[in-house]
N, C-alpha and C positions, 0 to 999 in steps of 0.2 A: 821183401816181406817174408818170402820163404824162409831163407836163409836166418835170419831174426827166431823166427818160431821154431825151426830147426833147432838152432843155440839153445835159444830158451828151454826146449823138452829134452836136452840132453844134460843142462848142466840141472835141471830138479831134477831131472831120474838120479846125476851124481849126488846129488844131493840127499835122495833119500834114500841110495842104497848105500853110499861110501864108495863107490866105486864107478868106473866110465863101461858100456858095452865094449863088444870086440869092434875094433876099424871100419871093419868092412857094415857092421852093423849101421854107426855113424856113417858111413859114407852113403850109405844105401837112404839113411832119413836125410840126409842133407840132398842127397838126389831126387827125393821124391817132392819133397818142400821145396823145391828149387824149380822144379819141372810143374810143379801145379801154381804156383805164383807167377809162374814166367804167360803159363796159359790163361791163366785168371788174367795177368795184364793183357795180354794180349785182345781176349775178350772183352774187358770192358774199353780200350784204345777205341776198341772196333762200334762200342755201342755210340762212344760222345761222336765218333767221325758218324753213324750211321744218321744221329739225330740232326748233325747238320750245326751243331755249336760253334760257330766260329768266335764268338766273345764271350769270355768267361765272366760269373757272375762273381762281384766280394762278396756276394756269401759263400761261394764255393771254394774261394781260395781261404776262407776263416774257419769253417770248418776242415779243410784237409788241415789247419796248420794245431787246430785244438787237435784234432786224429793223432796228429804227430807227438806234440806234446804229452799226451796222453799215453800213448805208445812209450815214450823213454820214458815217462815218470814209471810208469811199471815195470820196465824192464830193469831201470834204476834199483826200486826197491827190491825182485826181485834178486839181482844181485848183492844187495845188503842185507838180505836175509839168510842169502846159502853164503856170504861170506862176510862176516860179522868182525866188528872191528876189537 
């Protein structure tokens, strides 16, 4: 998930300046989005095992899957707007 929104806010910033930051810039937002997604997962891992779920509901796996879908349809279009056929 990080790593996703990382991509994401690097290729519009290329986008609307024409140009990529320095490396180390990049590498610094992919560390940080990387590091707060890994803790966010971790945190919520930590909430389903707290509450005790041991069987998962279909509604919960229908909406993680609409989340998904959701998720590439945007990132889709993103990328067909900074790179236009």
């Amino acid at each position: 998930m990080g790593g996703l929104t990382a991509l994401l806010i690097t290729l519009l910033s290329w986008h609307e300046a024409r140009h990529f930051e320095t490396p180390r810039f990049i590498a610094w937002r992919f560390f940080t989005f990387m590091a707060c997604g890994i803790f966010w997962g971790l945190s919520a891992w930590d909430r389903r095992e707290a509450v005790g779920c041991k069987k998962r509901s279909r509604t919960g796996n229908v909406v993680r899957f609409v989340v998904f879908i959701g998720l590439v349809v945007v990132l889709n279009f993103a990328l067909w707007r900074i790179f236009p056929s």
